[in-house]
Wavefront OBJ file of the C-alpha trace (Angstrom):
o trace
v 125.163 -11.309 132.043
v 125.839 -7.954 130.411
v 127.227 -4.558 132.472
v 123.823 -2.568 132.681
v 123.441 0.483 130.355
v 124.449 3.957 131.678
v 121.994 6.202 131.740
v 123.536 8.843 134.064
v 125.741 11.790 133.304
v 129.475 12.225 134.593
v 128.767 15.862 133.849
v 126.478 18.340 132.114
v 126.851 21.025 129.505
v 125.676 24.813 131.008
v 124.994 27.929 128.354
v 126.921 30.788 129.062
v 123.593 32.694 128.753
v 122.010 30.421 131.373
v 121.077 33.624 133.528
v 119.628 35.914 130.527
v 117.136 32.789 130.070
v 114.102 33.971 131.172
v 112.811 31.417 132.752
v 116.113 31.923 134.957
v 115.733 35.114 135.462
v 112.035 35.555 136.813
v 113.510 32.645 140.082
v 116.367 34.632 140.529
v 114.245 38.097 140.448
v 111.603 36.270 143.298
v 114.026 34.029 145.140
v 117.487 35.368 144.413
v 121.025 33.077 145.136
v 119.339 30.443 146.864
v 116.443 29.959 143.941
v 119.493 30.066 141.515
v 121.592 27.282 143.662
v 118.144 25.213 143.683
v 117.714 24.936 140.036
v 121.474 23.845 139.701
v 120.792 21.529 142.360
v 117.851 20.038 140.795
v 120.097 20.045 137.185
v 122.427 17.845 138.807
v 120.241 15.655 140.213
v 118.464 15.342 137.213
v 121.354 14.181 134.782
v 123.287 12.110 137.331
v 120.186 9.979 136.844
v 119.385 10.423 133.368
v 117.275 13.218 131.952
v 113.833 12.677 134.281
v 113.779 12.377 138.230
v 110.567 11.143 140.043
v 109.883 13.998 142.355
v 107.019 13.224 145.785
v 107.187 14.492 149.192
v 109.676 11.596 150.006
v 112.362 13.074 147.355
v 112.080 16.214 148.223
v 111.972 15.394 151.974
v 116.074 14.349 151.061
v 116.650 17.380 148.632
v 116.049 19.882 151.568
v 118.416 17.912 153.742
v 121.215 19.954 152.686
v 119.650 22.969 152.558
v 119.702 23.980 156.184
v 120.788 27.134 156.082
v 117.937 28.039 154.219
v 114.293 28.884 156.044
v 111.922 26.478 155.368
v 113.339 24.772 152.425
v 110.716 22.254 151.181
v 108.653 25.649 150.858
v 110.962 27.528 149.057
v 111.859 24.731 146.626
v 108.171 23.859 145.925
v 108.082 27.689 145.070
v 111.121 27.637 142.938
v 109.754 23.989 141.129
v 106.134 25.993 140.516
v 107.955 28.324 138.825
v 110.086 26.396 136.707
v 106.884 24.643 135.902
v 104.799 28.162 135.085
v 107.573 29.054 132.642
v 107.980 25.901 130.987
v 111.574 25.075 132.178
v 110.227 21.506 133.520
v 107.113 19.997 131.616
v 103.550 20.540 133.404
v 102.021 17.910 131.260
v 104.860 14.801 132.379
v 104.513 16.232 136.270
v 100.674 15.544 136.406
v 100.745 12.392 134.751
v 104.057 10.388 135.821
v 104.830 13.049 138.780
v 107.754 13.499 136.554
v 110.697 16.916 136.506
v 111.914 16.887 132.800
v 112.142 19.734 130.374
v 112.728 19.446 126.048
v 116.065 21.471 126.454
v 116.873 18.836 129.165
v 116.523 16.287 127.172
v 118.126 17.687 124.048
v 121.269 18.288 125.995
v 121.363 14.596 127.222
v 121.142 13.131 123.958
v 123.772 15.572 122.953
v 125.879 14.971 125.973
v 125.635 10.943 125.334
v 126.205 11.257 121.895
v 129.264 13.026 122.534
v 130.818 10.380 124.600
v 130.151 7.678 122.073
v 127.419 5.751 123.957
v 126.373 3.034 121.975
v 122.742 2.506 123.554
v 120.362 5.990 124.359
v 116.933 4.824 125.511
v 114.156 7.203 126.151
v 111.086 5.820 127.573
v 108.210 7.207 125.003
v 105.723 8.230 127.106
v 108.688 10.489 128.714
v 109.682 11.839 125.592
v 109.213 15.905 124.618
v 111.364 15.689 121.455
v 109.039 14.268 118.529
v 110.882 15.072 115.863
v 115.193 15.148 116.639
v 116.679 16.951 114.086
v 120.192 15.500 115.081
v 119.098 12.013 113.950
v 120.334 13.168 110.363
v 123.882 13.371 111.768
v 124.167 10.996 114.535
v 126.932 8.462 114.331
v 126.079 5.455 112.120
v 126.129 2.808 115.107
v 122.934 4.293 116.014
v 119.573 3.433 114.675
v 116.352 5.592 115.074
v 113.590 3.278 116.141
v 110.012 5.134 115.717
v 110.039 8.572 116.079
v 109.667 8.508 119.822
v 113.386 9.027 119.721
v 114.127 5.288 121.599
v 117.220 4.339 120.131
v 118.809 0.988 119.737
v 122.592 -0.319 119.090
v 122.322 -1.541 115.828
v 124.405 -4.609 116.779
v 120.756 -5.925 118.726
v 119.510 -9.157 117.167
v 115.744 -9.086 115.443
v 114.482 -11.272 118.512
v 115.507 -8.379 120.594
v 113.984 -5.780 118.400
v 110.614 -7.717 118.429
v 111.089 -7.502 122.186
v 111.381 -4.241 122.613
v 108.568 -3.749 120.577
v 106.356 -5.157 122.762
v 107.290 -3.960 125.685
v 106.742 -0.444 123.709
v 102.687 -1.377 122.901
v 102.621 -2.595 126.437
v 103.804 0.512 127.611
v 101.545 2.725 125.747
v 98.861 0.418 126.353
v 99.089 0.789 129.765
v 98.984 4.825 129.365
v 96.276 4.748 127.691
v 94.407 2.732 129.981
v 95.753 4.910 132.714
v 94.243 8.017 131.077
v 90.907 6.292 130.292
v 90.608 5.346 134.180
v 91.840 8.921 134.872
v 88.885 10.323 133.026
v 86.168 7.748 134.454
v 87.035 7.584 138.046
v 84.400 9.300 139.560
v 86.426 11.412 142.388
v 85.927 11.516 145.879
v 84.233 15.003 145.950
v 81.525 13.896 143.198
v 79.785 11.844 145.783
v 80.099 14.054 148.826
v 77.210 15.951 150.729
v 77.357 19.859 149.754
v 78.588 21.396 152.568
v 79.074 25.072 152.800
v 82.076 27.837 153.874
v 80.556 27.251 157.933
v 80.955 23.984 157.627
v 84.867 24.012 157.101
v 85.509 27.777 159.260
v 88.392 26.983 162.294
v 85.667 26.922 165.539
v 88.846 29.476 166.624
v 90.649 31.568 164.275
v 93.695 32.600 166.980
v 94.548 28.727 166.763
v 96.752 27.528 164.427
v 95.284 23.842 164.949
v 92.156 24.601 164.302
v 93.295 26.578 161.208
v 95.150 23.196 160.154
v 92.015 21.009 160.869
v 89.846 22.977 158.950
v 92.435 22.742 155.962
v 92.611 18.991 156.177
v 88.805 18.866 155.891
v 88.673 20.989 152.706
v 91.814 18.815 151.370
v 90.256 15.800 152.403
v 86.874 16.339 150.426
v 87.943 18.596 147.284
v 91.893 17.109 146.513
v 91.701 13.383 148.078
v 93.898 12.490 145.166
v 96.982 13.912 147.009
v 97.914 13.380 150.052
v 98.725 16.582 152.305
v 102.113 16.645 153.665
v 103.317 18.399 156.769
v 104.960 20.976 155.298
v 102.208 21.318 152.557
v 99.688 22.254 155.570
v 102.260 24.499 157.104
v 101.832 26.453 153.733
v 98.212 26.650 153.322
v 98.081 27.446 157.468
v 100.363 30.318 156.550
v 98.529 31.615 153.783
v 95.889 32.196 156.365
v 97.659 33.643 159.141
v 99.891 35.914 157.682
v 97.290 37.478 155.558
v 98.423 40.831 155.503
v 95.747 44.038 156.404
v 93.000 41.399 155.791
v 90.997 39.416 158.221
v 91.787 35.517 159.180
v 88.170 34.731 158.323
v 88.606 36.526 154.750
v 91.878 35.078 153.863
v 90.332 31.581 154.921
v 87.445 32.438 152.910
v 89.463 32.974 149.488
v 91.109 29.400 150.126
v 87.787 27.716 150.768
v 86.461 29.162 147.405
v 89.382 28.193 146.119
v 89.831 24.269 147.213
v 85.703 24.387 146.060
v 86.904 25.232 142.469
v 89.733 22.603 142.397
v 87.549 19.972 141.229
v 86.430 22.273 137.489
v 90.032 23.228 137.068
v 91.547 21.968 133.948
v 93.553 18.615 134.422
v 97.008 20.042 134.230
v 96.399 22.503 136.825
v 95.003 20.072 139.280
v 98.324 20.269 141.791
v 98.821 21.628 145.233
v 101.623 24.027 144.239
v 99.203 24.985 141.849
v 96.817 25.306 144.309
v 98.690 27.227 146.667
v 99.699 29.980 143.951
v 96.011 30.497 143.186
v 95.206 30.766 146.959
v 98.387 33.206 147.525
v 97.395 35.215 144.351
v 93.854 35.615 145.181
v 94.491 36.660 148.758
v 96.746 39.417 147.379
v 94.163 40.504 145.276
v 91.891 41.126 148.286
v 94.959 42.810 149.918
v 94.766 44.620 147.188
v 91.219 45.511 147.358
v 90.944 45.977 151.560
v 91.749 49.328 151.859
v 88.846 50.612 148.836
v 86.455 48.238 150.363
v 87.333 49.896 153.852
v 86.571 53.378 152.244
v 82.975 52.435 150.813
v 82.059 50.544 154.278
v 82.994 53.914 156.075
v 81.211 55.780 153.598
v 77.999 53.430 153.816
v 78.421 53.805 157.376
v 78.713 57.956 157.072
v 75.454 58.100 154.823
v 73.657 55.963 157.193
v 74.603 57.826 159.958
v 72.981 61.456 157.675
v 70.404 59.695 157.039
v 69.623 58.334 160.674
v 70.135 62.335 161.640
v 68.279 63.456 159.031
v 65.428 61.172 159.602
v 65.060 62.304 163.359
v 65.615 65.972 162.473
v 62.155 65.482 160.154
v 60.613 63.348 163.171
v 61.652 66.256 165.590
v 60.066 68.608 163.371
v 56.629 67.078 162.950
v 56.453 66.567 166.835
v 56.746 69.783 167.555
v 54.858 70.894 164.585
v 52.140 68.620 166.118
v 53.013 69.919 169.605
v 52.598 73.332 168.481
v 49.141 72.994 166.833
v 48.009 70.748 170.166
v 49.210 73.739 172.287
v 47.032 76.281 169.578
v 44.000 74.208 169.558
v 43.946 73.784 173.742
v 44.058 77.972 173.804
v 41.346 78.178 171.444
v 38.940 75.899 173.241
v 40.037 77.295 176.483
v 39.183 80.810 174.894
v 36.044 79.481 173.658
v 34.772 77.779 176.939
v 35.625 81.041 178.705
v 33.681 83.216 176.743
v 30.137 80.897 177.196
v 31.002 81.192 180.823
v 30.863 85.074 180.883
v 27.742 85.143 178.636
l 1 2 3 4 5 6 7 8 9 10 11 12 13 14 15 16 17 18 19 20 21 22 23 24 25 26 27 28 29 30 31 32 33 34 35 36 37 38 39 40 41 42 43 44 45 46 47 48 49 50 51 52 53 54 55 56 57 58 59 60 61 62 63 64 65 66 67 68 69 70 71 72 73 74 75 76 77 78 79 80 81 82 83 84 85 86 87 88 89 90 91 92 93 94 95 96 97 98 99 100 101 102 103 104 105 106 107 108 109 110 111 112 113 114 115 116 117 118 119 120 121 122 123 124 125 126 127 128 129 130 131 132 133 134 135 136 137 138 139 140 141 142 143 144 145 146 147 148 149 150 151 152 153 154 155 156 157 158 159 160 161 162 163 164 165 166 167 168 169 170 171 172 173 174 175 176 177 178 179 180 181 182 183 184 185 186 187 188 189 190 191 192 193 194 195 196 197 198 199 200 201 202 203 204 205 206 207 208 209 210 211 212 213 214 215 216 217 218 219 220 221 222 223 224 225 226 227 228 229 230 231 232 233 234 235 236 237 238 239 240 241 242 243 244 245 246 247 248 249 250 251 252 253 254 255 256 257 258 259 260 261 262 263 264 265 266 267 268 269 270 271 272 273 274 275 276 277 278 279 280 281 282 283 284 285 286 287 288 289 290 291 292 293 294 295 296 297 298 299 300 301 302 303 304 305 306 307 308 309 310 311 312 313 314 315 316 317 318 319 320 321 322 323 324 325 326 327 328 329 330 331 332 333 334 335 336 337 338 339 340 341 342 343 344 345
C-alpha cells in the first residue's frame, strides 16, 4: 500500500503588498491587530490542510481556543470571516453550499506552491474548484497532465484502469451535487408550513431580561432559519444586538430583528447565513439609530401642535360660552325690564 498523497503545505507564499489589499485593509480598518492576526491564522490553517477548511461551530469552537486574550472571540472571528466573505477574500458561493473557507487567490497560490516543490500528484475536488481556466497549465512541468478543465490533475505515470476510475468517481461526484441542489430547491422549508404569527407573538413577555430576550430569539430562529442550528455564542450575538441598542428602545431594536428573521426566508440563496443575518440586523438597527433623534423631533412637534390646537380649541369653546353667557345675561334684563313695565301699567 502506497504513502498517501500530501495535500498540506510546509509553508505558504505572502505578497509583500498583503496589507494594501483591500480586502485587508477594510478588517484591519474595523478590527485592527487582532482582525489582521485572525486572517493569518485562518491562512495557516487553511494550507496546512490543503487549500479549503470545513468551517461549523465545532471548528471554530477550537480556533478561539487560543485566542483568549481576546473578548469574545468566536464573535469577533465570525465578524472578521463575514468580512472576508463581503469582499470576496473567501468564496460566498462554496460557504453556502459545502460550508466551505476557500478563495481563487488561495487556490492559485497552492497550485503554485505545490508545483514548486515538484509534487507529482495535485488533486482539486471539482465542485471545490474557483479556477476554470489555469493559465499555468501551458507551463507546468511535463509529469503533469491536465484532466478536464476542472483543474484535477493526475501523475501521468497512472494506469488507464485508474483514469477510468477516477472518472467515475468525478460523474458520481457531480451527480451527487446536482442532486443536492435539486433537493435544495424542492425542500419545502420549515417556515412554508408554519401558522402566520405576528411581531406579539415572538416580543420577550420582559424586555429587562436577558432570557426572555434569548427565548424570544430562539422562537424566531426556530420558525424562519430551522436550517441552522443556533449556537450559544450565535444567541449571545443576536441578544446583544438587542440590548445594547444604542439611544433606541429594546422593543424597537427587537422589532428591526423580527422584521428581519421574517425576510430571511425571500433572501437570495447565497445570503441565507446567520453572519449574514446578523450584519443585516446590526445595519438596520444603526439605521434607526440613525433616524431616533429626527423621529424624536417630529413626535415632540406632533405633540406641540396638538397641545395649540387642544388650547386653541378651548380658547374658541371659552369664547362661545361666554358669548352665550353674555346674550343669556342680555335677554334675562330685557324680560325682567319688560315684566316690570306691565306691572307699573
Amino acid at each position: 500500500m502506497g504513502r498517501p498523497t500530501k495535500t498540506g503545505l510546509d509553508y505558504f507564499p505572502v505578497d509583500i503588498d498583503i496589507f494594501t489589499d483591500e480586502k485587508i485593509e477594510f478588517v484591519s480598518i474595523k478590527y485592527g491587530l487582532e482582525g489582521e492576526a485572525i486572517i493569518f491564522r485562518l491562512l495557516a490553517k487553511i494550507y496546512r490542510a490543503g487549500y479549503f477548511i470545513q468551517w461549523n461551530n465545532d471548528v471554530l469552537l477550537l480556533f478561539c481556543g487560543n485566542l483568549k486574550k481576546v473578548d469574545e472571540p468566536e464573535d469577533l472571528v465570525n465578524k472578521v470571516i463575514t468580512e472576508l466573505l463581503k469582499r470576496e477574500f473567501f468564496s460566498q458561493e462554496l460557504y453556502d453550499k459545502f460550508q466551505i473557507l476557500t478563495g481563487s487567490g488561495i487556490q492559485k497560490r497552492y497550485i503554485k506552491a505545490c508545483e514548486d516543490s515538484k509534487r507529482k500528484t495535485i488533486e482539486i475536488i471539482p465542485e471545490y474548484s474557483l479556477l476554470r481556466v489555469n493559465p499555468e497549465l501551458n507551463i507546468v512541468n511535463s509529469e503533469f497532465k491536465a484532466v478536464n478543465s476542472e483543474l484535477t490533475r493526475v501523475n501521468s505515470e497512472f494506469s488507464a484502469q485508474s483514469k477510468v476510475k477516477e472518472s467515475k468517481v468525478k460523474e458520481n461526484r457531480v451527480k451527487e451535487s446536482k442532486e443536492s441542489k435539486v433537493n435544495e430547491t424542492i425542500t419545502p422549508l420549515h417556515f412554508e408550513n408554519s401558522p402566520s404569527l405576528t411581531f406579539y407573538d415572538y416580543e420577550p413577555k420582559n424586555y429587562n431580561s436577558s432570557d426572555d430576550i434569548e427565548e424570544s430569539i430562539t422562537k424566531l430562529a426556530q420558525k424562519y432559519c430551522s436550517k441552522f442550528i443556533l449556537t450559544p455564542s450565535e444567541l449571545i450575538r443576536f441578544r446583544n444586538l438587542v440590548i445594547n441598542a444604542g439611544n433606541i428602545t429594546r422593543k424597537d431594536a427587537f422589532r428591526v430583528l423580527f422584521e428581519c428573521f421574517e425576510e430571511y426566508p425571500k433572501l437570495d440563496f447565497n445570503k441565507k447565513n446567520l453572519p449574514y443575518l446578523s450584519t443585516r440586523i446590526q445595519g438596520k438597527i444603526d439605521d434607526a439609530i440613525k433616524l431616533a433623534p429626527i423621529i424624536a423631533r417630529e413626535k415632540a412637534a406632533e405633540r406641540a401642535k396638538n397641545v395649540e390646537l387642544k388650547e386653541a380649541n378651548q380658547f374658541l369653546k371659552n369664547q362661545e360660552d361666554d358669548t352665550i353667557d353674555n346674550l343669556l345675561e342680555h335677554m334675562s334684563y330685557k324680560t325682567e325690564s319688560a315684566v316690570s313695565e306691565n306691572v307699573v301699567k
